[in-house]
Residue, then its C-alpha position, 0 to 999 in steps of 0.5 A: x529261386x532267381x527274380x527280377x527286382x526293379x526295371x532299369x530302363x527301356x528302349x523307345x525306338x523313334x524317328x525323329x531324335x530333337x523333336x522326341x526330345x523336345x517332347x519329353x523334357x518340355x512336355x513331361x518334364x524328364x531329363x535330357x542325357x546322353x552316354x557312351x555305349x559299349x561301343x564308344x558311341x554317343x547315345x541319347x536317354x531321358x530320366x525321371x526319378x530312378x528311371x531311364x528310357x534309351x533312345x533309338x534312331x529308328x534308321x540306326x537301331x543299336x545291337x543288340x535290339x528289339x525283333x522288330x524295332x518300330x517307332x509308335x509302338x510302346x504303350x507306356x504308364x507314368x507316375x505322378x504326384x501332381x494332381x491331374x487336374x495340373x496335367x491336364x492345364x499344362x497339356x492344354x496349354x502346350x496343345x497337346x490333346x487328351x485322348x482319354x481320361x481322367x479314367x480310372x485303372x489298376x496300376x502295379x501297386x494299386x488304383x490309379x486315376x489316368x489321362x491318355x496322350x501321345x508322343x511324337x511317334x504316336x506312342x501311348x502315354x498314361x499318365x498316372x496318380x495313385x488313388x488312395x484306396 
């Protein structure tokens, strides 16, 4: 029987490359990366633990692609091991709005406790602790 072991990475689609960047490192602390696709170009990614999320310019999607690549449409749950509380200091101090949470939720091995944000592009993120059940 075949499976799937671990996501490798996924694709944001976005409209402004620098300014979601800028978000992601500044704001939720991944890293900035860019590697050569299979295709010679020049591609921008962000990391965090064992994880990557590709970049795609919204105007210059790379092939293959989503069916409708739209930047805004991800919803998306990150883990963390700092107390919320911290998040939600250093959001406040960065302006960023909370728009819901801290709230409880099931997450993929178990409870969690959630703050709600968005991205550049008006992406969904959870930002995640894992509650000891």
């Amino acid at each position: 029987m075949v499976r799937i072991t671990a996501l490798d990475h996924l694709v944001l689609t976005v409209s402004d490359m620098d300014r979601t960047v800028r978000f992601y490192v500044d704001v939720l602390g991944m890293t900035a990366t860019s590697f050569t696709g299979t295709d010679g170009s020049v591609r921008q990614a962000l990391s965090f633990g064992a994880q990557k999320i590709n970049l795609h310019p919204a105007d210059a999607v790379f092939a293959p692609h989503a069916n409708r690549p739209t930047p805004g449409s991800a919803d998306l749950c990150l883990l963390t091991d700092s107390p919320l509380s911290d998040w939600e200091a250093h959001l406040n101090a960065l302006s960023i709005p909370i728009e819901d949470g801290p709230v409880r939720r099931t997450g993929a091995t178990g409870p969690i406790l959630s703050i709600y944000l968005r991205d550049p592009d008006g992406n969904l993120i959870e930002v995640s602790a894992p509650i000891a059940p």
